[in-house]
N, C-alpha and C positions, 0 to 999 in steps of 0.2 A: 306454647307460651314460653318467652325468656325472660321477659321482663321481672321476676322476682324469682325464677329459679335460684339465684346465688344463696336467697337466705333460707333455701330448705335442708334440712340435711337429708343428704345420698341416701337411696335403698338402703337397706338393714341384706348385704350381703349382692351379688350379681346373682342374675337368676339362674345364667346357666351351672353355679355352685353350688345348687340347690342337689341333694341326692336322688336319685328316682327309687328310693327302696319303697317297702312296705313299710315302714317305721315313722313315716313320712307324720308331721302333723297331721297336713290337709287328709290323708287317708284314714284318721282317725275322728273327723267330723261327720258324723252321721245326722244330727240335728243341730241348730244354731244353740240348743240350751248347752252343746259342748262348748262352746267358747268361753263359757262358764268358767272352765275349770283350769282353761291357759294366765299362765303370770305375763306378764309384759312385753319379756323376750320373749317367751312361748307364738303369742298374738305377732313379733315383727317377725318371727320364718314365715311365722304360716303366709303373711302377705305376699313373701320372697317366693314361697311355694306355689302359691297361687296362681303368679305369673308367670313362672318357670311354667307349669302347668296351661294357660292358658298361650305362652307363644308356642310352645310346642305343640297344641293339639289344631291352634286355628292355621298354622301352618301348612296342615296339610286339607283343612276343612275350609278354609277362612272365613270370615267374620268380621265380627267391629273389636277389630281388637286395640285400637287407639283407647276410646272411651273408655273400654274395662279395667285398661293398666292404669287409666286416671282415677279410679273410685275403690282400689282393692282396698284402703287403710279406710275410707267413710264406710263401704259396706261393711268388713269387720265392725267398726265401730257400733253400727247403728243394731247387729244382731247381737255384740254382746251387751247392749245396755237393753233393747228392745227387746220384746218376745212373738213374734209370728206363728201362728196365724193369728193369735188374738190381736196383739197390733198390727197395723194395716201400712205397708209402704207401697207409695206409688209411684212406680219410677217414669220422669219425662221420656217420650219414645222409647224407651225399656231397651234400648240394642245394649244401656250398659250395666245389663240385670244378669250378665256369666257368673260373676262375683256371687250375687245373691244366689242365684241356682246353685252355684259349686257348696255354700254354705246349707244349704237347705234338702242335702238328702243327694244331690244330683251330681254330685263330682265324678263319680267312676260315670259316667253318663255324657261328661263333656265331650270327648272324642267322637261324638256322634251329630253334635249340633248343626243344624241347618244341612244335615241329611235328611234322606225319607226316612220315615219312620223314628228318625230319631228327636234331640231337643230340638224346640224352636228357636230359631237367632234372637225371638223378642219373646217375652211373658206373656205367659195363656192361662188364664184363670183352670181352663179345663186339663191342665198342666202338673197344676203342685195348687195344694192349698195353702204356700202360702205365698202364690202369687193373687196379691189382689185386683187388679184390677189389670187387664191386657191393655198392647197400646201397638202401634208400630209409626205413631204418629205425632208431631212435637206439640207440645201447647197443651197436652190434655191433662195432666199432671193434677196440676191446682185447682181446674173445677172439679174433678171425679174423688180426689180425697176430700175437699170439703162439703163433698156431696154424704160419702161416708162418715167423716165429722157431725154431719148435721142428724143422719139416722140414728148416729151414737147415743148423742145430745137427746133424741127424742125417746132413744128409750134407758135413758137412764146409765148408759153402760160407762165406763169407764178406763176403755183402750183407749192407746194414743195413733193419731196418726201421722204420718210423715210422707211430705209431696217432695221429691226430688226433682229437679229440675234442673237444666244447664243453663249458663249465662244465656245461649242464644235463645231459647224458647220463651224470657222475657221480650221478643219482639214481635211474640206471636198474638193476635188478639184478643182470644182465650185467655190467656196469662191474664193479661190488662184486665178482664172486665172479672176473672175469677177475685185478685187482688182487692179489686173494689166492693167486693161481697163478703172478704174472709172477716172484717170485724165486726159486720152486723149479724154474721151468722152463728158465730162460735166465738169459745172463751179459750179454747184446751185445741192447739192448732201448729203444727209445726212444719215449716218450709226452707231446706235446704238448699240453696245458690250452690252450685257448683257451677263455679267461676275459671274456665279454661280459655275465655277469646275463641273457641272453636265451636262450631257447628260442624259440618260437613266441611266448611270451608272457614276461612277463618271471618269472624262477626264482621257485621256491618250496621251503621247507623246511629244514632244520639245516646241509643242506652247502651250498646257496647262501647262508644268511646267512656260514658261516664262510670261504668267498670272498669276500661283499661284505667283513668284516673284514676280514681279511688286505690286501687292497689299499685300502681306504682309511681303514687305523689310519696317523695322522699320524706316527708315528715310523717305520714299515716306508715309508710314502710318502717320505721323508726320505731314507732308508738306499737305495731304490730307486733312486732319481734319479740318486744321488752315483755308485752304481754305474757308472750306463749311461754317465756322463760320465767315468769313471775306465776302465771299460773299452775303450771308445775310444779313450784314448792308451796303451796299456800292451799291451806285444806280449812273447809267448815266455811262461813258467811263470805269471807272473802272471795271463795272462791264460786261463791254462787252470781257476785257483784262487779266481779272485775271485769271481765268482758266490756258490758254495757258501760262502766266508767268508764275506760280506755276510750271506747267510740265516741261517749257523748264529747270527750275531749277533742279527741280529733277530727270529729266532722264540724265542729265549729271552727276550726283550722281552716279548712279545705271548703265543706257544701255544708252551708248552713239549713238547708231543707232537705234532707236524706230522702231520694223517694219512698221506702217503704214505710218509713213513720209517719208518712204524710196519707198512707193507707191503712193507719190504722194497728203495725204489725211492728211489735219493739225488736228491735234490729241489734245482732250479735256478730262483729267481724272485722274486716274480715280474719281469719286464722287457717293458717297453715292445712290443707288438707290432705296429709300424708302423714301428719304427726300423730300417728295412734293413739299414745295416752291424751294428749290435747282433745282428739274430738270428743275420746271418752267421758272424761270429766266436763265436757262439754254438753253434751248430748246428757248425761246425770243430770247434772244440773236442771237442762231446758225440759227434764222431765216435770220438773215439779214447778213448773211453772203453769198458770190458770189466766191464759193470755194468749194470744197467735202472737207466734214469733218467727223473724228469718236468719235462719246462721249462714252467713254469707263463708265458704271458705275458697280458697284458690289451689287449684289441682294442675297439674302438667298431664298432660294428654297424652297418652302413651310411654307416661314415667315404667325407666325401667327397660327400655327394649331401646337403646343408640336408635337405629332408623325408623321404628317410629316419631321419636324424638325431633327428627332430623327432616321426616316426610308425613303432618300430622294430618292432612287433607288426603293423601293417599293411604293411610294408614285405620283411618275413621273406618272404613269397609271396607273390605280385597278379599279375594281370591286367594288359593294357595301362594303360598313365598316360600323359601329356603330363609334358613334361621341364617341362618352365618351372615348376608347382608339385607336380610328383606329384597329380593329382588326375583321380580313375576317374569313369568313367562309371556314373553312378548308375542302378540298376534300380528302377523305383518298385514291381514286385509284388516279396514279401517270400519268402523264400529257405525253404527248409524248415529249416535250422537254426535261422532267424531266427522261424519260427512256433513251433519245438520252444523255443525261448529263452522267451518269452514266452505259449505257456499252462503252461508249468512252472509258470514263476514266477505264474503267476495261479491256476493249481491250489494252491500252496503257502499262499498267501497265505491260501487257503479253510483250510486244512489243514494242521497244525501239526505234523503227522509224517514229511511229507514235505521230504525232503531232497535235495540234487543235488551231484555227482560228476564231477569231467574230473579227465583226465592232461594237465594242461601245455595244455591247448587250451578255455581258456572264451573266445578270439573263435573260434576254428573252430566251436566247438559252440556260440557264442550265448547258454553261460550266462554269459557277462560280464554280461544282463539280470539272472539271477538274484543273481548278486555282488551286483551294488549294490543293490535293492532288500529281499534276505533276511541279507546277509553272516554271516549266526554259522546259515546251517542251509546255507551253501555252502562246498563241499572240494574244494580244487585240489593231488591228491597228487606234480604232478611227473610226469616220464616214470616211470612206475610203474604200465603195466595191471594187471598180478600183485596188487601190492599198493592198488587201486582195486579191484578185485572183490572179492577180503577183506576187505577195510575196511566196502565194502557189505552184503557178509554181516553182518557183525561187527553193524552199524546195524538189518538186517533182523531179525536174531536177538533184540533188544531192541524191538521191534514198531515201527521207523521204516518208512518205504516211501522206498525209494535208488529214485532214476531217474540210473543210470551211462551219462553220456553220451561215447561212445567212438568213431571211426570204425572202421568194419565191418573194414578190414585191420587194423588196432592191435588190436581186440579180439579176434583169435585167438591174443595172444601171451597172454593168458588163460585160455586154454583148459582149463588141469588146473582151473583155478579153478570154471570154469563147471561141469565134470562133478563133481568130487570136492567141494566143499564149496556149491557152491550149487543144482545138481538138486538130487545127495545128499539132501541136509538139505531138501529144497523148501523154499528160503528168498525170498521176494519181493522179488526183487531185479528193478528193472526198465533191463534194456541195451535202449539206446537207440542202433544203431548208422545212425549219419550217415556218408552217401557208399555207401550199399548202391547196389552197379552201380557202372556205367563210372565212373571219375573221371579220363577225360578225356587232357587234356596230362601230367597226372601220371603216368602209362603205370603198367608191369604190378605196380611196387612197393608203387603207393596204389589201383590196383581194389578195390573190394567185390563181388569175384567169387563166393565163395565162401562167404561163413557161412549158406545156406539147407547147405549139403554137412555144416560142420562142428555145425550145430546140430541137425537134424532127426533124427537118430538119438537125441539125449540124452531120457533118460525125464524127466518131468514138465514140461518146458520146452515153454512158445506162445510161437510165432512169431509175427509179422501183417507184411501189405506194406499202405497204404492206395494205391486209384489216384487219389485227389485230397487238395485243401488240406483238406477239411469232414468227410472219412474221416479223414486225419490226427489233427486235434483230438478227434474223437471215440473216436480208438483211444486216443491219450493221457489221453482221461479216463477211460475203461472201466481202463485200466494201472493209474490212480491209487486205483483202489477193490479190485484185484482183488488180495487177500492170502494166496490157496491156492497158490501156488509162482511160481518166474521166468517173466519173460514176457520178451518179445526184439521191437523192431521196426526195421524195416529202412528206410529213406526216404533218395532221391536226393541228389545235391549239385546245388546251383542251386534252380530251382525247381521247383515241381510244378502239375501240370494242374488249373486255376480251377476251385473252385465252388465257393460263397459261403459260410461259415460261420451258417449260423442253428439256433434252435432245434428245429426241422421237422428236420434231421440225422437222418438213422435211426442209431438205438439199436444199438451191437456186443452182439449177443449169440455167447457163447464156440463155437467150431468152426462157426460158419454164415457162408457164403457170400451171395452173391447173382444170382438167377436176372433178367438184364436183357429178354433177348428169348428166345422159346423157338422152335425150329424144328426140322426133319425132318432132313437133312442133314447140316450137319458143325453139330459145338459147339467155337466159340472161348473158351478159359480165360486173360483177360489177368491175369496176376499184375502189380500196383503199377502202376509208371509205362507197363509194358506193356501197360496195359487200353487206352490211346489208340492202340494199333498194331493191337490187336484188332477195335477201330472201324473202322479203316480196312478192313481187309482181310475184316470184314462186309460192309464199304457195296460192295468189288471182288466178294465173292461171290454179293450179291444180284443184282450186275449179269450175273449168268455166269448168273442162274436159279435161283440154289440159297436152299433154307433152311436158316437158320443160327441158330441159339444162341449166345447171347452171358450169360458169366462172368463174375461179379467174383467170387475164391475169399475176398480176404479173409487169410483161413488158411492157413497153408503149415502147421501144426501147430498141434492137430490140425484135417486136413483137413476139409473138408466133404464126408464119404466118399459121404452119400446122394444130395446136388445132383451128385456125380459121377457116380455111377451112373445117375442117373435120365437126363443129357444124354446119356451115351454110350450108354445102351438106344434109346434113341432117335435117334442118328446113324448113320452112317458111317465118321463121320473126326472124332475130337477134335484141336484143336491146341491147346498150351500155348504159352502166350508169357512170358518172362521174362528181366529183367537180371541173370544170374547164368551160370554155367559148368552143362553139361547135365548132364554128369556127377554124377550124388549132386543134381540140381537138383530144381526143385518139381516138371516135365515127369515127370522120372524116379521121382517118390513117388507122380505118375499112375497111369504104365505100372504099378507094382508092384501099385499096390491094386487095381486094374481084373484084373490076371493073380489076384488071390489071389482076386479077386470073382468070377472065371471069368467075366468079361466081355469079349467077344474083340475088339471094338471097333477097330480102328486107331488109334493115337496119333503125331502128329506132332507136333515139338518146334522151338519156334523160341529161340534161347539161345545163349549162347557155347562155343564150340570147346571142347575139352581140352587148352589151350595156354596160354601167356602172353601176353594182349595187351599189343601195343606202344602208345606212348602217340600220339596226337591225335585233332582233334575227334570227339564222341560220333555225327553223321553220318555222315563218313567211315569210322570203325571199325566203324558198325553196319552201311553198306552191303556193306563190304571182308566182311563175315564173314555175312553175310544173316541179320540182324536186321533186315527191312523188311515192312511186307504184300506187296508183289509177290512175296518171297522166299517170304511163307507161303502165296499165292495159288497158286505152284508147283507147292509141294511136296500142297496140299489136292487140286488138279485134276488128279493123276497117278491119283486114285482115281474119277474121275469120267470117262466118256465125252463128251465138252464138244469 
């Protein structure tokens, strides 16, 4: 954000100035009720400290370190008026809950974050007690605390609680329908806007422009200012009043119908949110208030760190960076989001009906490519899956062809959409779900575990997994032509297994697999990026003696039922390999067809547990859970006398 940085005042010191001794503030907060006992300057190192602390450690871990450098002065804030665990905060998507963890016990513990075994990137109830409520996903904020509010209410108690929330998450549909309940539910209710223009990417649509309004119409900026400097000297009723004066003043200036009093929720803002004593006496205040209330305040995204400042979309989540200029280590082979970016847009280019689709994520999905070269046939609806799938329909139904580009966890908050109005209707809509499988560091909240479970049941709907770069493009262009009903594909995060892109590509034709090697023995089935584990654990098998068959299905829906049959008439032992959960998996669409075929064949399954994986690297988790060939070389030679 720029637009009001001028009237904040700068950090309280640069971060790299900060000491790294043992004498350190931050090293002496062992619980939030220490913040107790810091005076004013005490409370602005420690923020200084904080961050110093937090670009140093995500540096070489990385993280969301954008979001965290935006909330260090509200989270002090909110721990030293509040008391957790008895009060309750719920932070939106929680990636920017470091702050609160650093305060809550877990500071010498940061250096570990989004390792194995170590912090989670997002809050886990099963974590810290006083994480309350886990998230890794936006919008959930406001119904899960007033959900909490209302258990409070019923028994009597009297903790407060507090939903945090970022401007973008207002465009989520949750948001909306929680807002419409907060004043029929509860009296005692408090909801924090944090107001930065940024999501993943920077906002989009009616309620982010009427935020960017609101804080920087010159008369509200004005009336803002004067506040924060008046509020500061003025103690006892006045300072319980001023706030709300101030706004009722100036939104009859500007927006005579503020949306959140029109829901019910007496509204405080906007104010400064870096200005520590300001949220304090703020947050004081909004204690003793017996009413749902929203304090709107305005944060810079990455305050405190120049290139965050400078790159706030690349800064929201990364990978390791060097402090001196934020600048990653560049991969020269091209990422599969970054292939899907760019034959879109070259497919469209050909093709003037096609059209392209994100929620709030055109750098995660790579159609930031498409943006700029198509702009008026590319739609960035906001955190809004629900209404991104409709929307597509809506284009479909009008003979466009949508390529809805969505990560595989995000797109199951779609889910009625996907059965009820786009099977339904077999409307050609093409999901394109990015980060299908492990995704890594980001543990169990951002997995693409699961949409082969949640889709393969739906009538009329193809799946595909490609297992390389040359498969990829080529399912993408078969997608592009194919206007008999939805089609769904699934492709890794990072990159995928080389091979060269030329026009010699064999040609997708619909439900056909492909037969690599054929043999007596067992037949190995790699699904996608697990065709290269398949290989391996051929090349172990050959070595044992055995022949083996070797799969590329291709189709997880509809299957290629006959090259199924035909390898396991002829084996032993089928194994399946796939990045997904086994249950309801592609393995398991195996077993069913083979038992309906009365093909009694053995199947073994290589895949994720019935569990929720924790987060770190995709090696270690694959080993820890025996997604390896040695793992399926195992399990294949318990059938064999060897």
């Amino acid at each position: 954000m720029t637009s009001a940085s001028s009237e904040f005042p700068e950090p309280v010191g640069e971060a790299s100035s900060i000491p790294s001794d043992s004498k350190s503030i931050l090293s002496s907060i062992r619980t939030p009720d220490d913040l107790g006992h810091l005076s004013d300057m005490q409370l602005e190192t420690l923020a200084s400290e904080i961050r110093a602390k937090l670009i140093s450690c995500l540096s070489k871990t990385g993280g969301h370190l954008g979001p965290n450098l935006g909330v260090v002065e509200l989270t002090i804030a909110m721990h030293r008026v509040f008391s957790t665990p008895k009060d309750k905060f719920v932070f939106d998507v929680s990636h920017q809950g470091y702050v609160h963890k650093m305060l809550t016990g877990r500071a010498e513990q940061i250096e570990t974050i989004r390792t194995y075994k170590g912090l989670n990137g997002f809050l886990l109830r099963t974590e810290s007690e006083h994480d309350a409520y886990g998230a890794g996903h936006a919008g959930t904020a406001l119904s899960a605390a007033l959900g909490m509010a209302a258990a409070r209410d019923l028994e009597g108690g009297d903790n407060h609680v507090v939903a945090v929330a970022g401007d973008a998450a207002f465009t989520c549909g949750p948001t909306l329908e929680a807002l419409n309940n907060i004043a029929e539910t509860t009296k005692k209710f408090i909801v924090v806007l944090n107001d930065n223009e940024w999501s993943i990417d920077r906002n989009v649509g009616a309620i982010a422009r009427y935020f960017n309004a609101l804080q920087t119409h010159s008369t509200y900026s004005a009336v803002r200012t004067s506040a924060a400097d008046f509020v500061e000297k003025v103690l006892g009723k006045a300072v319980r009043k001023i706030a709300h004066r101030v706004e009722e003043g100036a939104k009859n200036l500007i927006f005579p119908n503020v949306l959140f009093e029109k829901f019910g929720l007496r509204y405080f803002g906007p104010i400064d949110g870096h200005n520590l004593p300001l949220l304090v006496k703020t947050f004081e205040h909004l204690k003793t208030l017996n009413e749902p209330v929203v304090l709107h305040i305005i944060t810079e995204k990455g305050r405190g760190y120049q290139p965050a400042l400078d790159n706030p979309g690349k800064f929201h989540g990364l990978g390791a960076y060097s402090i001196e200029d934020g600048s990653t280590d560049t991969v020269s082979t091209p990422t599969c989001s970054e292939i899907f970016g760019r034959t879109v847009t070259d497919l469209a280019i050909d093709d003037s009906k096609i059209v392209a689709i994100t929620a709030a994520m055109p750098g995660g999905t790579k159609l930031e490519t498409f943006k700029k070269e198509l702009p008026d046939r590319y739609f960035d609806v906001g955190i809004a899956e629900e209404h991104a799938a409709l929307f597509a329909c809506g284009l479909a139904a009008e003979g466009h062809r949508p390529f809805l580009a969505i990560y595989s966890t995000f797109m199951q908050r779609a889910y009625d959409m996907i059965i009820h109005d786009m099977a339904l209707q077999n409307l050609p809509v093409r999901l394109c779900m990015d980060r299908g499988g492990l995704s890594g560091d980001d543990g169990p909240t951002h997995h693409g575990l699961f949409d082969i479970g949640y889709l393969r049941h739906i009538p009329n709907i193809i799946h595909m997994q490609p297992k390389d770069e040359a498969e990829f493009v080529a399912m993408l262009k078969w997608m592009a032509k194919y206007d008999d009903g939805p089609t769904a594909i699934r492709y890794p995060r990072g990159v995928i297994a080389g091979s060269p892109v030329s026009e010699k590509t064999a040609a997708i034709e619909l439900g056909k697999g492909e037969l690599i090697q054929e043999g007596t023995d067992v037949a190995l089935i790699g699904l996608g990026t697990c065709f290269e584990m398949a290989v391996k654990t051929k090349e172990l098998l050959e070595a044992k003696g055995l022949s083996v068959s070797l799969v590329n299905p291709r189709f997880i829906k509809p299957m290629d039922t006959a090259l199924l049959e035909k390898v396991a008439s002829n084996c032993k032992v089928v194994c399946t390999f796939e990045d997904h959960v086994l249950s309801n998996g592609f393995g398991a669409a195996c077993i069913e067809h083979l038992h309906d075929a009365d093909i009694s064949t053995h199947v073994e399954r290589i895949g994720w547990p019935d569990e929720f994986i924790e987060h770190g690297k995709p090696d270690t988790l694959m080993a820890l859970h025996g997604l390896t060939a040695e793992a399926a070389l195992d399990k294949i030679l318990r059938h064999f006398k060897i």
